[in-house]
N, C-alpha and C positions, 0 to 999 in steps of 0.2 A: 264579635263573639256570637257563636249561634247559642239561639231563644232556646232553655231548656221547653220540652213539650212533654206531654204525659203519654205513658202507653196505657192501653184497652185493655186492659184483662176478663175474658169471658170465661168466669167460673161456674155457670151452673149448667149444669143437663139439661136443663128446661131453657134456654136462651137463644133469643134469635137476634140476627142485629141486622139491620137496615140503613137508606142514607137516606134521610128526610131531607129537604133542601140544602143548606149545605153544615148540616149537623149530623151524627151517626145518633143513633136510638138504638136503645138494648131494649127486646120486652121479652116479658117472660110471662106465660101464659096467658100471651096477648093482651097485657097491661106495660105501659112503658113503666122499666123500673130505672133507666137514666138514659139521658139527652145529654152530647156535648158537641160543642161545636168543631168543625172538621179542623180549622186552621190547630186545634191544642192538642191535636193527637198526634204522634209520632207514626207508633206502632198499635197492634190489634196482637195480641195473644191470646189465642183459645186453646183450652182444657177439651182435648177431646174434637173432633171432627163438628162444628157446630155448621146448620144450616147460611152458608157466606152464597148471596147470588151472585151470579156472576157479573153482573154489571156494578154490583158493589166491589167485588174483586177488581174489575178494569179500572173505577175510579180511583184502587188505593194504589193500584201498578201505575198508573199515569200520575201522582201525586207524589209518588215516592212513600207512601205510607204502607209499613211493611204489615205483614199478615203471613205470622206465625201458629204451626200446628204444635201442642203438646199433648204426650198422653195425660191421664189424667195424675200418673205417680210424675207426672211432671218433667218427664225424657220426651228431647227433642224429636219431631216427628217428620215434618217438614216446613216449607217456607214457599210465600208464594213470591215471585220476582215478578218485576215489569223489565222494559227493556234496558239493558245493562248499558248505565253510561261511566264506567268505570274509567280513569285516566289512564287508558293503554301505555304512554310513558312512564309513568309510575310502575308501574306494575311491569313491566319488564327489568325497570331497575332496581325490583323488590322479589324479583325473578332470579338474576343478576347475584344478591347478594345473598338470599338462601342457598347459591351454589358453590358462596367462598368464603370460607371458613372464619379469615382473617378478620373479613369485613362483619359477618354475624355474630360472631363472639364479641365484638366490641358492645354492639346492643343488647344481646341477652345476659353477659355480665352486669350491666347495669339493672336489668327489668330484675334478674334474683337476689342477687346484691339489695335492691328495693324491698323486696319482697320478704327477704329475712326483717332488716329492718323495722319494716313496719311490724310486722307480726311480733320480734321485738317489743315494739311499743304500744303494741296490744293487750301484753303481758307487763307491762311497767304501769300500764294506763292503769290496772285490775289493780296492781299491790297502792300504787297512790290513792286511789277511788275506799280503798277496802282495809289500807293500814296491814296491808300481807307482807311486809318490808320483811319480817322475821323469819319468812320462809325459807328455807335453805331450796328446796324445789325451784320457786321462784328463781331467786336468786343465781342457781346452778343453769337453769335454760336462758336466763339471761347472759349470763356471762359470755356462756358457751356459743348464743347465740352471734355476739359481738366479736368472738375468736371467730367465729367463720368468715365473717365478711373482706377479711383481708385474703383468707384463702380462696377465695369469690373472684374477687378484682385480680386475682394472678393466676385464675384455669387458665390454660391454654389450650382446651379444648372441649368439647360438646358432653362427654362421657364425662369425665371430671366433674362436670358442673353439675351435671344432673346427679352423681355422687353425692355431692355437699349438698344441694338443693334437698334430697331427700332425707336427709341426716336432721338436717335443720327445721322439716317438716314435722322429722320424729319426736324432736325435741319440742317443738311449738306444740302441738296436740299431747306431748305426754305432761303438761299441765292443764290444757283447757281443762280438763273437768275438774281443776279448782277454780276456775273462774266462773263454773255455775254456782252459785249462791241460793238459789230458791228451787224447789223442788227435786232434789237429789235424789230423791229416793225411786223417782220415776226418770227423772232425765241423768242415764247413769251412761258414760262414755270414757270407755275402755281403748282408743282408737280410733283410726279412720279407715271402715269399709264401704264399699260403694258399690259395686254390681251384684245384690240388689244390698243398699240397707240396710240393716242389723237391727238397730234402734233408733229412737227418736232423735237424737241431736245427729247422728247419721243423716238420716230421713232430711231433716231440717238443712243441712251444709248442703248434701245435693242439689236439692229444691234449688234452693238461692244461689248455686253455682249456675246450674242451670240457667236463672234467670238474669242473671250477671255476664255471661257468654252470649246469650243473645243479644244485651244490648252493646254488646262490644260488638260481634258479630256485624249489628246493623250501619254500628258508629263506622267500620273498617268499609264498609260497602260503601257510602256516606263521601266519604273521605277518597276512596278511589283503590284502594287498596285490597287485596283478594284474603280473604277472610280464611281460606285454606290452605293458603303456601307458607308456612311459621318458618318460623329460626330456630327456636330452642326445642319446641314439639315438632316432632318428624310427620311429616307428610303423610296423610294417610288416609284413602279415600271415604268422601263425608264428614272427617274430621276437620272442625274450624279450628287449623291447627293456628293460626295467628292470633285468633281471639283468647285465646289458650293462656298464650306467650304474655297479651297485655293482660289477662285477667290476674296472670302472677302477682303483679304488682298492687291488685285493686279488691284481690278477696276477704283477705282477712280486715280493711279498715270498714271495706261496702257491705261483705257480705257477714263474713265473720261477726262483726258489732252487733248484727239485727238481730241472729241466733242468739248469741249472750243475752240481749236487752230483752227480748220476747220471751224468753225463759226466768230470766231473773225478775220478770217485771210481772209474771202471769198472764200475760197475755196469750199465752197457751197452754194447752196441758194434756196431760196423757189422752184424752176421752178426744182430741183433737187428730188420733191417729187410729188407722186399722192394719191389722195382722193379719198377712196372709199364708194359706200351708208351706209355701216355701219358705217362709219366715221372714218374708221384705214387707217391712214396716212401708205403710204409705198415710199421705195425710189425707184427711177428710175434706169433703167439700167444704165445710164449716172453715177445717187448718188451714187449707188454701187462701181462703178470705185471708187470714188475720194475719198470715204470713205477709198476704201481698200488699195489706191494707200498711206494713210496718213498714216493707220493701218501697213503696211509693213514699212513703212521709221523711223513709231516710235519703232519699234522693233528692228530696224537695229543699232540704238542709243546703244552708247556704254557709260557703266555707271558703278563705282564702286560698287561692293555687296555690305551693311552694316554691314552684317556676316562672309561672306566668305575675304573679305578686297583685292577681287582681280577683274582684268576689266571681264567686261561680258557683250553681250548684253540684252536689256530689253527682246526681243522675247527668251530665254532660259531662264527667271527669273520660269516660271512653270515647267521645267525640274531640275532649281536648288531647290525650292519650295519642290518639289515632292523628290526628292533626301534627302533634310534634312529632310522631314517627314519619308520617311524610316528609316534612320539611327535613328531616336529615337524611332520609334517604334522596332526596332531589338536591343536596349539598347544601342548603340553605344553612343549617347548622351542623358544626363539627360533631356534638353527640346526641346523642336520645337523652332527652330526660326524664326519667322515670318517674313516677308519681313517689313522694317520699313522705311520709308523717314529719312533721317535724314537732 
């Protein structure tokens, strides 16, 4: 099983990063403010165009350590690649089956099927934790929730699914905002809007999508796998539409939980975002930290597979993810198994 590894995140303005022997150095106003050694890094995520020489670029393309651009509201900018040793037969027969229908439907009924479910138990986890059992709300998206799942496993087709997929969406978000607990009165969510952000727990979901899509992203390159030809998200240039498809299955236990937990626990709070004329909330240098500092400690969590029935951490669940989509697309296994809460 591969070694969970940590990713880089260069969050501040002032930051430069360098490769000391065979360790990376951040300083910041020419003070080291952290040393880690090269073998624990996976990936390098920088906030903003930061000062990367180029021979520290060559060392992370020859390493496989990736080095990702983000703006600073946290949308993807680009990426830097070294030379592509991706499994050409893979990938023609992941080519192959984004072209027939029969065969795609089989795996993206599963990954949303998943997807309901957990979110599902996102929502049960909240009324067990919090004594919400009396809810009729609650109660009503759950049910409703578990009526779809059968109509999930008998789409027969693409449009359908994404039909129920999004129903089911509506239904999941039109209680999250009973599952913020703490600070209501600042973190108020009415919905899910996205190009730009609206409010904070908005602002918050994107963020962490964001940063959940690129370690799929990295996991599907990894793995041999093209990161832009999906099944259930259409094609669509720049778009990691595969990373899309496995994050279905992974948002609401990975990313979803952090946003509740970092709200509910204080860990952040209004004064952690800024408001722009066009009205797109973005987070602060400050929000960024505390965001990523929750994002790493929940990946770090160590949790039984459902499929695999062995420990692993949550941050390698899109390397294991991506690993079992291979093997069933190379026939090894009759289906995908989807990441499932149980």
């Amino acid at each position: 099983m591969k070694k969970h590894l940590n990713t880089l995140y260069i969050n501040s303005q002032d930051a430069f990063i360098r490769k000391e022997g065979m360790t990376f150095v951040v300083e910041i106003d020419n003070k080291k403010a952290l040393q880690a050694p090269v073998h624990t890094i996976e990936n390098i995520v920088c906030f903003g165009f930061k000062p990367v020489t180029p021979a520290l670029m060559a060392f992370c393309a020859e390493n496989d350590i990736g080095i990702c651009y983000m703006s600073r509201s946290g949308r993807f900018l680009a990426k830097v690649y070294g030379a592509q040793k991706g499994n050409v037969v893979l990938r023609k027969v992941q080519y192959a089956v984004s072209d027939d229908s029969n065969r795609f439907m089989k795996i993206v009924r599963n990954i949303i099927a998943a997807k309901v479910a957990n979110s599902r138990n996102i929502i049960m986890r909240h009324v067990r934790n919090h004594g919400d059992d009396g809810d009729p709300l609650f109660k009503k998206a759950t049910v409703q929730l578990s009526s779809y799942l059968n109509l999930i496993k008998n789409a027969d087709n693409a449009d359908i699914l994404r039909g129920y997929e999004g129903e089911c969406a509506s239904l999941y978000f039109s209680v999250f905002d009973r599952m913020i607990t703490s600070q209501k009165e600042d973190f108020i969510f009415n919905g899910r809007n996205k190009r730009p952000p609206l409010d904070f727990v908005n602002a918050l979901l994107s963020f962490l999508y964001v940063l959940l899509a690129n370690d799929i992203r990295s996991a599907l390159e990894t793995t041999g796998l093209d990161p832009q030809v999906g099944l259930f998200h259409r094609v669509r240039s720049g778009r990691p539409s595969l990373a899309l498809d496995i994050m279905e299955e992974l948002r609401a236990y990975v990313a979803d939980r952090v946003v509740l937990n970092i709200i509910n626990l204080r860990q952040i709070s209004k004064n952690d975002f800024e408001i722009h004329e066009t009205g797109e909330i973005r987070l602060t240098e400050k929000g960024r930290k505390e965001v990523l500092i929750a994002f790493q400690k929940r990946k770090e969590e160590i949790i039984i597979h459902p499929f695999l029935e062995e420990k692993t951490t949550i941050g390698l669940l899109p390397h294991i993810q991506s690993m079992l989509l291979a093997r069933h697309l190379r026939g090894d296994m009759d289906d995908y198994p989807p990441f499932l809460i149980r």
